[in-house]
C-alpha positions as CSV (number, residue, x, y, z in Angstrom):
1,X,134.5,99.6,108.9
2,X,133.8,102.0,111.9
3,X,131.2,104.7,112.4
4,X,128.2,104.8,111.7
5,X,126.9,104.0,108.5
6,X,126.2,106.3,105.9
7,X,122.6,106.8,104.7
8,X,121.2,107.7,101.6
9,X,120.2,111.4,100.9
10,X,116.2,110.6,100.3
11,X,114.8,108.4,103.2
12,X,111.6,109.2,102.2
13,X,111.7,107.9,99.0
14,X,112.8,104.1,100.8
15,X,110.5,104.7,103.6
16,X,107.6,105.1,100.5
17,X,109.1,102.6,98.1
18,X,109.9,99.6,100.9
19,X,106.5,100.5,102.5
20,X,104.7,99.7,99.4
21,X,104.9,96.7,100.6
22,X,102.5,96.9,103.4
23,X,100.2,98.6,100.8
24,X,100.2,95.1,98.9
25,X,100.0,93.6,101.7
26,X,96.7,94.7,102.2
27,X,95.9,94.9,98.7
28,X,96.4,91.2,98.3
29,X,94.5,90.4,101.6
30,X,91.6,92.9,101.0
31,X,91.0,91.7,97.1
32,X,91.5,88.1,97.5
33,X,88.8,88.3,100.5
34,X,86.4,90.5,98.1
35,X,87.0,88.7,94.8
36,X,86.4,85.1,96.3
37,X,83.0,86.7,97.2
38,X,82.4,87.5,93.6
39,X,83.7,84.7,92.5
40,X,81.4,82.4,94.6
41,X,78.2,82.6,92.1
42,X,80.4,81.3,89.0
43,X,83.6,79.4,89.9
44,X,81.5,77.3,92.6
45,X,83.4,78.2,96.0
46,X,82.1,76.9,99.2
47,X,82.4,77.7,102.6
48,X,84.8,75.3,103.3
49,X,87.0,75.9,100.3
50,X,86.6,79.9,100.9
51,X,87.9,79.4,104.2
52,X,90.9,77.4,103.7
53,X,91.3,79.3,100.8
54,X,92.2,82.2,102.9
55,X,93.9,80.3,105.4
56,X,96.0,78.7,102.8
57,X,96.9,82.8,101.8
58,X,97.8,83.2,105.6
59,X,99.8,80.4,105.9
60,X,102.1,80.7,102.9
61,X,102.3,84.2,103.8
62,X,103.8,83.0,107.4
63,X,106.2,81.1,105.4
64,X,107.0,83.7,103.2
65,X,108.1,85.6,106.1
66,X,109.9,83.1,108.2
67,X,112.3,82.2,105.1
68,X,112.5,85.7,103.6
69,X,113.4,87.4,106.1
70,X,116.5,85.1,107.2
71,X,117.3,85.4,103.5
72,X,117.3,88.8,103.9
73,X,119.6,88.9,106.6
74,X,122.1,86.6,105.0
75,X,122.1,88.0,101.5
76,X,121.1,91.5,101.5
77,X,117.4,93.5,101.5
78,X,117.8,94.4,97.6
79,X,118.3,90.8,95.9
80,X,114.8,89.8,98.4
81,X,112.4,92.4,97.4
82,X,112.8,92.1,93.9
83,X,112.5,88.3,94.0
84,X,109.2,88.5,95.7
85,X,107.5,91.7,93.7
86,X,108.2,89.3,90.6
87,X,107.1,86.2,92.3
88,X,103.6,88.5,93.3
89,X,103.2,89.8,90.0
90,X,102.7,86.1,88.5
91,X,100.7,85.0,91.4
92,X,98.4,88.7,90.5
93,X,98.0,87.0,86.8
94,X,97.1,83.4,88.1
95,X,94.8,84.7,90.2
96,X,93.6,87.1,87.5
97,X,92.8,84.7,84.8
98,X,91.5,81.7,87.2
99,X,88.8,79.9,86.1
100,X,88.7,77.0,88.4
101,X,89.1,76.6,92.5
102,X,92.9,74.5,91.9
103,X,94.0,77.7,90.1
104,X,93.0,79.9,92.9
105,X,94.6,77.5,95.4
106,X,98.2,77.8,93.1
107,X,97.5,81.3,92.9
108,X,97.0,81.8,96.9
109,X,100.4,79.4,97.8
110,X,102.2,81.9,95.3
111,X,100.6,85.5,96.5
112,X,101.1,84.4,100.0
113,X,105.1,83.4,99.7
114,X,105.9,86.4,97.9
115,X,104.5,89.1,100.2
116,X,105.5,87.1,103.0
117,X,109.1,87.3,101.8
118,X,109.0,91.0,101.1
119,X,107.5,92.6,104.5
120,X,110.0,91.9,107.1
121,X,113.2,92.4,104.5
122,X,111.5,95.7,103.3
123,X,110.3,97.0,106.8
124,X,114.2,96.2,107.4
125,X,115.4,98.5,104.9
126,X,113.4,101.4,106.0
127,X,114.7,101.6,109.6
128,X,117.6,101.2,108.5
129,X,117.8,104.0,106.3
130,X,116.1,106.2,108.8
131,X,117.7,109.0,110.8
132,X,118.6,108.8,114.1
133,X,115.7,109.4,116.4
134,X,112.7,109.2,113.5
135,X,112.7,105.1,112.8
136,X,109.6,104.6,114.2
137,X,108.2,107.7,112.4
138,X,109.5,106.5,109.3
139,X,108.7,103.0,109.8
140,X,105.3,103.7,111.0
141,X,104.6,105.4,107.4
142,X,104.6,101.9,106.9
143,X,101.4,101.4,108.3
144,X,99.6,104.3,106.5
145,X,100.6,102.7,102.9
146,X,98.8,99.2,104.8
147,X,95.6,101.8,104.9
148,X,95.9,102.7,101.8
149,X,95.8,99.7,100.4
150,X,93.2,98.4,102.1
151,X,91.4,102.0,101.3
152,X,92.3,101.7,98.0
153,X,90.9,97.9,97.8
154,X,87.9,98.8,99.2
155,X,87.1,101.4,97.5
156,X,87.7,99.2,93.5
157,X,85.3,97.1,94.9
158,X,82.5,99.6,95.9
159,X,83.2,100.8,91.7
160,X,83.3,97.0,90.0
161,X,80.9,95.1,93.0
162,X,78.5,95.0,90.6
163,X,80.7,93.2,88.0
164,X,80.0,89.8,89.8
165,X,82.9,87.3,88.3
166,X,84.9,90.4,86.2
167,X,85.0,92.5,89.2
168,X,87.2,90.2,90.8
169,X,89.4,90.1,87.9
170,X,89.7,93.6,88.1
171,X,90.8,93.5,91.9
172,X,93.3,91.1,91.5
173,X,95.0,93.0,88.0
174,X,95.0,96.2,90.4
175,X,97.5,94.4,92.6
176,X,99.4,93.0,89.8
177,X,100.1,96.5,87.8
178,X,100.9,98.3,91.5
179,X,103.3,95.3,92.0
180,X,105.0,96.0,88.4
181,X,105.5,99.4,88.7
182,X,106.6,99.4,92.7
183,X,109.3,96.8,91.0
184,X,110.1,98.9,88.3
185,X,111.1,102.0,90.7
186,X,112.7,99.8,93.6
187,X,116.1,98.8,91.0
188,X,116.7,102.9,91.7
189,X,117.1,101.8,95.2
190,X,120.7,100.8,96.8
191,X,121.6,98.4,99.3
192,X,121.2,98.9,103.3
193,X,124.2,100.9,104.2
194,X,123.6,99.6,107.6
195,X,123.6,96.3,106.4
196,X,126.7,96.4,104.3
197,X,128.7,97.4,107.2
198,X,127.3,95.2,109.6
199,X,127.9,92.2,107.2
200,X,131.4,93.7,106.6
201,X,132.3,93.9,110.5
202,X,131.0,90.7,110.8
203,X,133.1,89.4,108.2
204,X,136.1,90.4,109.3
205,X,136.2,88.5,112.7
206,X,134.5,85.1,111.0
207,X,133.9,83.3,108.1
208,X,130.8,83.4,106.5
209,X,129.0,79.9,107.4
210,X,129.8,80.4,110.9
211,X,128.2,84.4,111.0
212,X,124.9,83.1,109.7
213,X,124.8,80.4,112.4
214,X,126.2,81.9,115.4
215,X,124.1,85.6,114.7
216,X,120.7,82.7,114.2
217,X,121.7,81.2,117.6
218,X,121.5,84.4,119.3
219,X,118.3,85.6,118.3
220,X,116.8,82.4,120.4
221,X,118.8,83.3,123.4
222,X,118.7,86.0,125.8
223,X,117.9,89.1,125.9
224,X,116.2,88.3,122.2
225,X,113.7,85.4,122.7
226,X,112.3,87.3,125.7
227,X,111.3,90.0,122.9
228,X,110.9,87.3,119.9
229,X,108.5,85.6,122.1
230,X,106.8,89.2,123.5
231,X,106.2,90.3,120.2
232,X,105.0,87.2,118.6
233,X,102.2,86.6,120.7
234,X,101.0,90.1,121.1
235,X,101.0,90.2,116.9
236,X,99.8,86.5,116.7
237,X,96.8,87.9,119.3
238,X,96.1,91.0,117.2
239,X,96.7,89.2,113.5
240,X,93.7,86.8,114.1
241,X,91.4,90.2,114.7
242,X,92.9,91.8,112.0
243,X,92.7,89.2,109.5
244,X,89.6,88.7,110.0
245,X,88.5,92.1,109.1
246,X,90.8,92.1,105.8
247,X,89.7,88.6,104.8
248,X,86.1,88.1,105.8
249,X,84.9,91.9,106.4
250,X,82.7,91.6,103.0
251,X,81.2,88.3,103.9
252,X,79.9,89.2,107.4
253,X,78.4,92.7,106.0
254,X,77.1,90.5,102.9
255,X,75.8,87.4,105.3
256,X,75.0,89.1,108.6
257,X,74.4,93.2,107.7
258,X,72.2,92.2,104.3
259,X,74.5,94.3,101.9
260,X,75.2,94.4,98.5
261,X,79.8,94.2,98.0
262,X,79.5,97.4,96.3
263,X,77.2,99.1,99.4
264,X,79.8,97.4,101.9
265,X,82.9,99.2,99.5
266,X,80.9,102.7,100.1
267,X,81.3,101.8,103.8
268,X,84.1,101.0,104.0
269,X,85.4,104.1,101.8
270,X,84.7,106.2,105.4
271,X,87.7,104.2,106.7
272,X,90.4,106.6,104.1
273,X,89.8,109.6,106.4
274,X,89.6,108.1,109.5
275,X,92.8,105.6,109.1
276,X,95.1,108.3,107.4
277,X,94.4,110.8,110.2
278,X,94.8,108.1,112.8
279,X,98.6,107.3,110.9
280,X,99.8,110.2,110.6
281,X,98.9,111.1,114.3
282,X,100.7,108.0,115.4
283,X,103.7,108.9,113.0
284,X,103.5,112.2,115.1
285,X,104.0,110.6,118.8
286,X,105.5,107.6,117.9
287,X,109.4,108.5,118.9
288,X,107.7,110.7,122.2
289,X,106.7,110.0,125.5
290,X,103.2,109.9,124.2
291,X,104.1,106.8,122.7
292,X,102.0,104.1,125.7
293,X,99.8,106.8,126.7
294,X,97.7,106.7,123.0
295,X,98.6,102.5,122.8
296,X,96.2,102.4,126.3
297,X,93.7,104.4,124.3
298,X,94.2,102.6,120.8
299,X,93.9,99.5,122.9
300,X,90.1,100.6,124.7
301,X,88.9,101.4,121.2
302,X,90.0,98.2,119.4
303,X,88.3,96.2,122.7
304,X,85.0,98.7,122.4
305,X,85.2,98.2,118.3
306,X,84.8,94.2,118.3
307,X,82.0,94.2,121.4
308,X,79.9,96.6,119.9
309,X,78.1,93.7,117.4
310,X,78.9,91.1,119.8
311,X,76.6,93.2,122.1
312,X,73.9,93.9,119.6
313,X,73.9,90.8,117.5
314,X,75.8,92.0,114.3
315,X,73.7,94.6,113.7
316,X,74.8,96.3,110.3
317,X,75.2,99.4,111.9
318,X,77.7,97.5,114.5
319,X,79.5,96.4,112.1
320,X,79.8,99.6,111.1
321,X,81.2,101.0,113.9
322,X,83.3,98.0,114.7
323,X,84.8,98.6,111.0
324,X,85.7,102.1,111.9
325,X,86.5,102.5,115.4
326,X,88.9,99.4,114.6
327,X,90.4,101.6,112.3
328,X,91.2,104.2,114.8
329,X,92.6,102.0,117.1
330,X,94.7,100.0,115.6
331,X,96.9,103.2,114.2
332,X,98.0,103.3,117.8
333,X,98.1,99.7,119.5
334,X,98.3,97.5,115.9
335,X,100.5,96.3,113.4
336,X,102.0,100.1,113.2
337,X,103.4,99.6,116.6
338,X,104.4,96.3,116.2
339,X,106.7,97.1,113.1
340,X,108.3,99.5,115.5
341,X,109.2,97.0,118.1
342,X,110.7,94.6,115.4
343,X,113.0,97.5,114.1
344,X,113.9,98.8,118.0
345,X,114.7,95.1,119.9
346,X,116.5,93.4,117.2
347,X,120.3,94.4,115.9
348,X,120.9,94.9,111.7
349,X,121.9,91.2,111.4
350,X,119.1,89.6,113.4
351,X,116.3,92.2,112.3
352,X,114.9,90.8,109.0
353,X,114.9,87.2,110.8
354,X,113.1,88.0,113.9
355,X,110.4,90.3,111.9
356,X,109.7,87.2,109.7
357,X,109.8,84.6,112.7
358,X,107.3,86.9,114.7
359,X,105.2,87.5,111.0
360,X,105.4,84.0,110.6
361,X,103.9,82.9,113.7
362,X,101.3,85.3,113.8
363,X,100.2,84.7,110.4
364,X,100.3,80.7,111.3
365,X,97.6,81.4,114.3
366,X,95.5,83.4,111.9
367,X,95.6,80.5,109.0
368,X,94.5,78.3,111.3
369,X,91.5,80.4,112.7
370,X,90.7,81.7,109.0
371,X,89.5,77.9,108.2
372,X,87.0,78.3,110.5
373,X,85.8,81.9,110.9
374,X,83.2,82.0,107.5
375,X,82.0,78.7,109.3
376,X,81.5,81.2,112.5
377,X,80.3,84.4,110.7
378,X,76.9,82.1,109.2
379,X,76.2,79.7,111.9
380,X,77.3,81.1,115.1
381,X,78.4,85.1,115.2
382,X,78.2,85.7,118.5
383,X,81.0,83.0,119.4
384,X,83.4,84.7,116.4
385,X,82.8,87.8,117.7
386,X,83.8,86.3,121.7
387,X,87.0,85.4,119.8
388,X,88.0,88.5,118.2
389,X,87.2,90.8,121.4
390,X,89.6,88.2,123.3
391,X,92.3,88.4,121.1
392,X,92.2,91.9,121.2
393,X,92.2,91.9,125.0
394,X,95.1,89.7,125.0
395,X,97.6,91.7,122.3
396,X,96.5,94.7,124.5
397,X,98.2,93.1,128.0
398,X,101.2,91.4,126.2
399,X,101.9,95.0,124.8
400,X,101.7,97.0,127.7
401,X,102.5,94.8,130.3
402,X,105.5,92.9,128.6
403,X,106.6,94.6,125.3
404,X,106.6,98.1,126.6
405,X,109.3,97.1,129.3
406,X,111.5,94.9,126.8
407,X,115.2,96.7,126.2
408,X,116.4,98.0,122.9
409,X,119.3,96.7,121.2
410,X,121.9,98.6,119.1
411,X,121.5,98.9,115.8
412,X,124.4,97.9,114.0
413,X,125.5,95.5,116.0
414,X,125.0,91.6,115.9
415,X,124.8,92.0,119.7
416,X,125.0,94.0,122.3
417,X,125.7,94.5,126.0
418,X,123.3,95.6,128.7
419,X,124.7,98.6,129.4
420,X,123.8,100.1,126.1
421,X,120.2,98.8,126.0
422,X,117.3,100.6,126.8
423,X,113.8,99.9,127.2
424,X,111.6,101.3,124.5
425,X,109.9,103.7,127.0
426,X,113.4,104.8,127.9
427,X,114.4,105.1,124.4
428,X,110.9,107.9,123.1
429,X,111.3,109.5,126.2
């Protein structure tokens, strides 16, 4: 096969339907954070178990990722996403119907392997299917399904907060029905074109076996460890901020602002406006020039969001603006970004692998810091707060400093040579 490969007529309707898995994404990490809250009065969860429950969620999630995207790569985007949206919808019920902390721990290991699987193979498909010269617009519509979800979270539990126990149910059969009917329209979906010639090229110079092995051996030598290892740490860095504020956002406005879970969803409603204009603004400059100038000013608001209560002792009305201003910066030095890095630096063949190796390591730094950040949010904010600001300092510098000069690889090829790579500055302007 030669050319370029063909691509379907509606990349929109990919771009929406392979997103939708950032949107449960942050459905399952928003709920599972909220609901263990409600759950606490009546199923008995202590601090301990609610923090390695949600490590134990980040942790199969890194899993998740590292295995399904290589599966991705070796069998195909389609026969991956639908395994894991069915594999979600039964960890939605479990979770659902639990009426014991073991069931919540099954229902966690499942949730968490499932959506794992499905974001890098997904993110995968929608670059792919991208035209030339609007991938990162397209995959950084991505990030605005992620805000919706975690708008649309936030805002079921400012309507069923009150429930105690049932609310949580309710939050947890929200994911599952979104799951069902995201599954439902994604068997209308083809294949990756780009894939399916990649695979085919690649076929036709080896066997099978020795593709899989020789295109996994690449990705951990240069030029693509310098950018597997760039992009892990800067999303590893930012993951442990963000997760924090997905998984423990409604116990430190319960514990340290004083509010009720349905007072903390009204706050959090104020994030839909601010996060879908912050998106779509990104989506705008993303494939410019503009493209560092805004991550420099994402990155000083992310930095001013998590000092701001670390300054004035959690205040709720820091929190507050630490919820929204991280909002508005991470549209343009976050997990957006990031997603457009893994689709830019990695060729067709390698590109579901290193997305889930980089997810998988990031989500593996924030499982381990998720054990011990309720622990931190009760007894000692201050030193939490210390450690968020830093790891937001630190994903700032690896980006600009190291990811922003990284070159880009072609994309439908297993790997290419250094005359046709750019760097990614080169590449939007």
């Amino acid at each position: 096969m030669t050319g370029s490969p063909t691509r379907t007529a509606r990349p929109w309707k990919t771009a929406f339907l392979a997103g939708m898995a950032s949107y449960l994404d942050a459905a399952v990490l928003i709920s599972t954070g909220t609901a263990l809250v409600l759950y606490r009065p009546t199923i008995g969860i202590d601090d301990l178990q609610f923090g390695l429950l949600s490590s134990l969620l980040t942790l199969c999630f890194a899993v998740g990722a590292l295995f399904g995207g290589r599966l991705g790569d070796r069998f195909g985007r389609r026969t991956v996403y639908s395994v894991t949206l069915v594999g979600l919808i039964v960890a939605m019920g479990v979770m659902a119907l639990a009426s014991s902390v073991p069931m919540l721990f099954v229902g966690v290991v499942l949730a968490g392997l499932a959506i794992g699987a499905d974001l890098p193979v997904s993110l995968a498909l929608i670059a792919e299917d991208s035209p030339e010269g609007q991938k990162g617009r397209f995959v950084a519509f991505s990030a605005i399904l992620w805000l919706v979800g975690i708008s649309a979270s936030n805002g079921l539990s400012a309507v069923v907060g009150g429930m105690g126990e049932l609310g949580g149910r309710i939050m947890f059969a929200h994911v599952g029905v979104v799951a069902i009917v995201v599954l439902l329209l994604r068997m209308t979906l083809p294949e990756s074109p780009e894939w399916l010639a990649a695979r085919a090229r690649r076929a036709a110079q080896e066997d099978g076996e020795r593709i899989d092995l020789d295109s996994l051996r690449r990705l951990f030598r240069p030029p693509f460890i310098y950018a597997l290892a760039a992009t892990g740490l800067f999303y590893a860095a930012w993951t442990i901020a963000s997760n924090t504020m997905g998984q423990f956002s409604a116990l430190l406005f319960t514990e340290l602002g004083g509010t009720t879970i349905q007072l903390f969803g009204l706050i959090k409603l104020v994030n839909i406006p601010l996060g879908l204009l912050s998106g779509f603004a990104f989506m705008r400059i993303v494939d410019t020039r503009w493209r560092y100038r805004w991550f420099v000013v994402g990155a000083v608001i992310q930095i001013a969001a998590f000092a701001t209560p670390l300054l004035f002792d959690g205040a709720l009305w820091s929190l507050m603006v630490m919820t929204y201003a991280f909002s508005v910066g991470a549209a343009f030095a976050g997990e957006a970004l990031f997603k457009v890095w893994s689709q830019e630096l990695y060729p067709t063949l390698l590109r579901s692998t290193a997305q889930g190796a980089s997810i998988a390591f990031a989500r593996i730094a924030a499982a381990g810091a998720a054990v011990f950040i309720p622990t931190l949010a009760t007894q000692n904010p201050s030193s939490l707060f210390v450690l968020l600001t830093a790891c937001i300092v630190a994903s700032s510098l690896i980006g600009f400093l190291w990811v922003r000069v990284l070159p880009t690889a072609p994309s439908d090829a297993v790997a290419g040579t250094e005359d046709d790579r750019r760097t990614p500055a080169e590449t939007v302007g």
